[in-house]
C-alpha positions, 0 to 999 in steps of 0.5 A: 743195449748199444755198444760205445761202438755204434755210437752214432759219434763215430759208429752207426751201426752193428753187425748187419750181415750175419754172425751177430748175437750170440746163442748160448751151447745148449740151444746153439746147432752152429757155434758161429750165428749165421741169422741176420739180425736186420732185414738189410742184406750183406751185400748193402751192409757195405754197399758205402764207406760209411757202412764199411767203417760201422762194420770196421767199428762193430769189430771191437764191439765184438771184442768188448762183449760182457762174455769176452774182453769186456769182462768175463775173460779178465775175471776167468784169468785171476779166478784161476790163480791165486791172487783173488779169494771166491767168495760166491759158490755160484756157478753163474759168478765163476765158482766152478772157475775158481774151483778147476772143475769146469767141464767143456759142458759148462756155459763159460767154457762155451760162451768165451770160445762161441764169442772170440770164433765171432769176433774172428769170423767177423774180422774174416767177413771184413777182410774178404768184402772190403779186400774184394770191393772198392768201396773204400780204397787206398791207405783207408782200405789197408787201414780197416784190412789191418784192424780187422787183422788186428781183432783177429789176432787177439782174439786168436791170442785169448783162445789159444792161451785158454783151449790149448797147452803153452807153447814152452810146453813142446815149442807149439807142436801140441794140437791147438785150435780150428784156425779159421781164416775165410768168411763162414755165412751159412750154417754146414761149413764147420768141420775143420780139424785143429792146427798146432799151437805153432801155427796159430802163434805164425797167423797171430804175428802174421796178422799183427805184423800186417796190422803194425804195417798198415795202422796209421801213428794214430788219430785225432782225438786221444779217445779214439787213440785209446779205443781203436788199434794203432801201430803201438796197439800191434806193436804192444800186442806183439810184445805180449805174444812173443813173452808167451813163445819165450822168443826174447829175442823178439820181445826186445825188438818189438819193444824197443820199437815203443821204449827209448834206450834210456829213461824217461821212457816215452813213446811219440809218433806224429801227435801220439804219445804212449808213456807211464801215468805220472800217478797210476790213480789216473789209470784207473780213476781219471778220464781212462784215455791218458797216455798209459793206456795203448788200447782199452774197452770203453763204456758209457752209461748207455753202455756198460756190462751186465752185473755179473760181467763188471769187473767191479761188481765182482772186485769191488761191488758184491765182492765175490773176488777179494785179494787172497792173503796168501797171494800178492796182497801179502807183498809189503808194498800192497799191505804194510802199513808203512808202504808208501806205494800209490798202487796201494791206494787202490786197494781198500777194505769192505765187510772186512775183506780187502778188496780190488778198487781198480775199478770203482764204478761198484754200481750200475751203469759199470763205465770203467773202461777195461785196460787191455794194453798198458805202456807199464806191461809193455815195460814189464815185458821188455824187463823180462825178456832183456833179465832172460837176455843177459842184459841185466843193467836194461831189465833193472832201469825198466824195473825201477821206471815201473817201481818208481812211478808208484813209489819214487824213494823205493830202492830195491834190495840189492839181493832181489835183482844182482844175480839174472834169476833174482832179476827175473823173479822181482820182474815177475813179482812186479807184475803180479802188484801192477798188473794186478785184476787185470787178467794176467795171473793165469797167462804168466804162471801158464806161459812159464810152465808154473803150477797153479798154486794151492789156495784157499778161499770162501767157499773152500780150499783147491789143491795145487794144479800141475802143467801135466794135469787135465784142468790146466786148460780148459776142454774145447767145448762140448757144442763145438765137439758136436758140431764140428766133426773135425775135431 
C-alpha cells in the first residue's frame, strides 16, 4: 500500500536505506529494522535532489502510520480516559487500553514505541547525510534539516507523554527515554541509557526552534500547507510542549507569534493564512486543507489505515468507542436538546449509542485526514497559559472566540469564568467539547497531574487511576528492555 506521501504528485519514493518496515516485538532482535527494503543503496538513496526530497517526504509517512499518529496513538489517548465507552473486550481493538492493564509485553505498547524510535531515526539518518553532502544546498538544505528536526521532535513528544511521568511530576528530573540523536544503520548499537524527562523536553524545543528558524512561511498550494511542516506547524507545536512544562510564560510568546492581540484572531505569513473555520463541519467534512488546519495526516483511497487503525472505524463505524454518558457528553452543549452548538452536530446516534462523527468515512477506504494541530488548540492553549498568567481579560476573549464559533449567541455564565480557577476550569472544559476524539484527553488530565477518573463501559467498569499508580504510564517495552542493555 502506498502512502500519500510517495505519492508520485510530489513524493517518489519510501525509505530506501534502511529502518523501513516495522517487525513486530515478539519477532523483532532490533527495536529499530536495519534490513533494506530495495536493492538500492544508502548511498544512491540520496545521490540527487530528488531522492533527497522523497526521503525528506518519507518522514511523515513515517509519522502517518496506521500504529503511530495515523490512528492508533489518537485512539490510545481517549481510550485512557473518560470521555469514550469500550465496547470490544478485544485486545486487538485496545480493551487492555481501556482497561489500564497493558503490560510492556503487549503489542500496542511495543509497536508505538518501535514506530515513533523509526520516524526519529529516520530523521537522524536525513540529518546526518544531507547536513554532510551537498547534494542540496542553501535555504532548501536548511529547509529539509529542519522538517527532519521537526518529525523529530514530535515524535519525541509522543514518546515522552507516554513511556514517562509528566514533567510537573518533579520538573522532569524523573528518569525519561533513550535520546537518540545519531543515525543507527546496523544492528549492535542499542544500548543507551535514558535521559531525564528534562532533557528530552531541552532537545523537542531545541529542534523546534531550529525547525521555526528554517521552515519557510509556507507553500504553494494549501494541501501542502496542511501536510508538510511550516514555521506555524513548529510554532503551534511548541505551544503544546511548553503547556505540558506548565512554562506559561513560554506558551504566551509562542502563541502570540500566530494569534493577534485583539479578535478576529488570524494568522498571515506571505500567502498563508491560519485562523478558526467560520463552521467547524468544515474541519472535519469539507476539503480537510482550510485555514484551521496547521498540520494534518492526509489519506487517499489508495492510502488509508487499516480497519482497526481508522478513527472512524472505531468512532463511528464498528463502534467500539462511543462517547461516555458520564464524560463530555453529559456537557449541554453537546447533549441538550436545545443546545444550538454546531460541535453537536457532529455527534449522532447508532445502535442506540451516541457516537464520534468527527470522522464520517465509516467504510473502507478510511480518507479522513487526521488533524494533529488545529488554530482552535493553539487558542486553547493561549487561553490557558494567559488564565494561569493572571491575564484573565486575554484568556476570556480567546475562550469566547473558541465558544463563538460553534455557538455565536452563547454567553458564558459569569460564575464559570470571574474568579482565575472558574477561568481556568471552563478552559479545560472547553477543550474536552473541541478537541474532542482527537487524542487530547490523556495528555491533559497527565500534564496537569489529574487522576484518571473512574468510568464505566461495555465491557465493564475501571476503578480511578492516580499519578502515584504503576499504570499511568505505560512500561517501556519488553524487546527494548531485552535489547537495550542500558535500560
Amino acid at each position: 500500500m502506498k502512502s500519500i506521501y510517495q505519492h508520485k504528485k510530489y513524493i517518489a519514493l519510501g525509505l530506501i536505506g534502511g529502518f523501513a518496515s516495522l517487525l513486530t516485538p515478539s519477532c523483532t532482535k532490533d527495536i529499530l529494522d536495519t534490513e533494506p527494503q530495495t536493492s538500492i543503496s544508502e548511498l544512491t538513496a540520496y545521490s540527487t535532489p530528488e531522492k533527497v526530497l522523497a526521503q525528506v517526504n518519507n518522514l511523515y509517512y513515517r509519522i502517518q502510520r496506521p500504529g503511530f499518529y495515523g490512528g492508533r496513538y489518537i485512539l490510545f489517548n481517549e481510550q485512557r480516559g473518560e470521555e469514550f465507552s469500550q465496547n470490544s473486550g478485544n485486545a486487538a481493538e485496545g480493551a487492555l487500553i481501556w482497561q489500564h492493564t497493558a503490560l510492556s509485553t503487549d503489542s500496542f505498547v511495543g509497536n508505538l514505541w518501535s514506530l515513533a524510535y523509526q520516524a526519529i531515526n529516520n530523521a537522524n539518518i536525513l540529518i546526518d547525510r544531507v547536513g554532510n553532502a551537498n547534494v542540496v544546498s542553501g535555504a532548501t538544505k536548511d529547509q529539509y534539516l529542519a522538517e527532519a528536526k521537526f518529525i523529530r521532535a514530535i515524535s519525541y513528544f509522543a514518546l515522552v507523554q507516554v513511556y514517562a511521568k509528566p514533567y510537573l511530576t518533579d520538573q522532569g528530573a524523573s528518569t525519561g527515554l533513550p535520546l537518540r540523536l545519531t543515525p543507527q544503520t546496523s544492528a549492535g548499537n542499542d544500548d543507551l541509557t535514558r535521559s531525564t524527562v528534562a532533557a528530552i523536553y531541552t532537545q523537542i524545543i531545541k529542534d523546534l526552534d531550529e525547525a521555526e528558524a528554517a521552515l519557510p512561511a509556507g507553500y504553494a498550494t494549501n494541501a501542502l500547507n496542511t501536510s508538510r511542516a511550516h514555521k506555524a506547524s513548529a510554532i503551534a507545536l511548541k505551544t503544546r510542549v511548553y503547556l505540558a512544562k506548565g512554562d506559561f510564560l513560554k506558551v504566551i510568546s509562542e502563541a502570540q507569534k500566530l494569534v493577534p492581540a485583539t479578535a478576529p484572531y488570524v494568522y498571515t505569513s506571505g500567502t498563508t493564512t491560519h485562523r478558526l473555520e467560520a463552521n467547524i463541519a468544515t474541519v472535519f467534512g469539507g476539503s480537510y486543507v482550510g485555514n484551521e488546519a496547521i498540520f494534518s495526516l492526509p489519506f487517499n483511497a489508495q492510502d488509508s489505515p487499516d480497519q482497526q487503525s481508522a478513527l472512524a472505524h472505531n468512532y463511528v463505524g464498528a463502534v467500539i468507542l462511543s462517547l461516555n454518558g458520564a464524560g463530555i457528553y453529559s456537557n449541554t452543549s453537546l447533549s441538550a436538546p436545545t443546545s444550538t452548538d454546531a460541535r453537536k452536530g457532529l455527534i449522532t446516534v447508532k445502535n442506540g449509542l451516541n457516537v464520534l462523527n468527527k470522522f464520517p468515512k465509516s467504510a473502507s477506504p478510511f480518507t479522513d485526514y487526521v488533524p494533529v494541530l488545529r488554530y482552535a488548540e493553539v487558542l486553547l492553549n493561549y487561553a490557558e497559559a494567559a488564565a494561569e498568567n493572571n491575564d484573565l481579560v486575554t484568556a476570556r476573549a480567546l475562550l469566547d472566540a473558541v465558544r463563538k464559533r460553534a455557538n455565536a449567541s452563547y454567553t458564558f455564565p459569569l460564575a464559570d469564568i470571574t474568579l482565575k480557577a472558574d477561568l481556568i476550569n471552563t478552559i479545560l472544559t472547553e477543550r474536552r467539547i473541541e478537541l474532542l476524539g482527537e487524542g487530547f484527553r490523556t495528555a491533559d488530565l497527565q500534564r496537569r497531574l489529574q487522576p484518571f477518573p473512574a468510568k464505566t463501559g461495555g465491557i465493564g467498569s475501571v476503578a480511578q487511576v492516580l499519578p502515584t499508580a504503576n499504570n499511568y504510564i505505560w512500561p517501556i517495552p519488553a524487546d527494548e528492555q531485552g535489547t537495550n542493555g542500558g535500560i
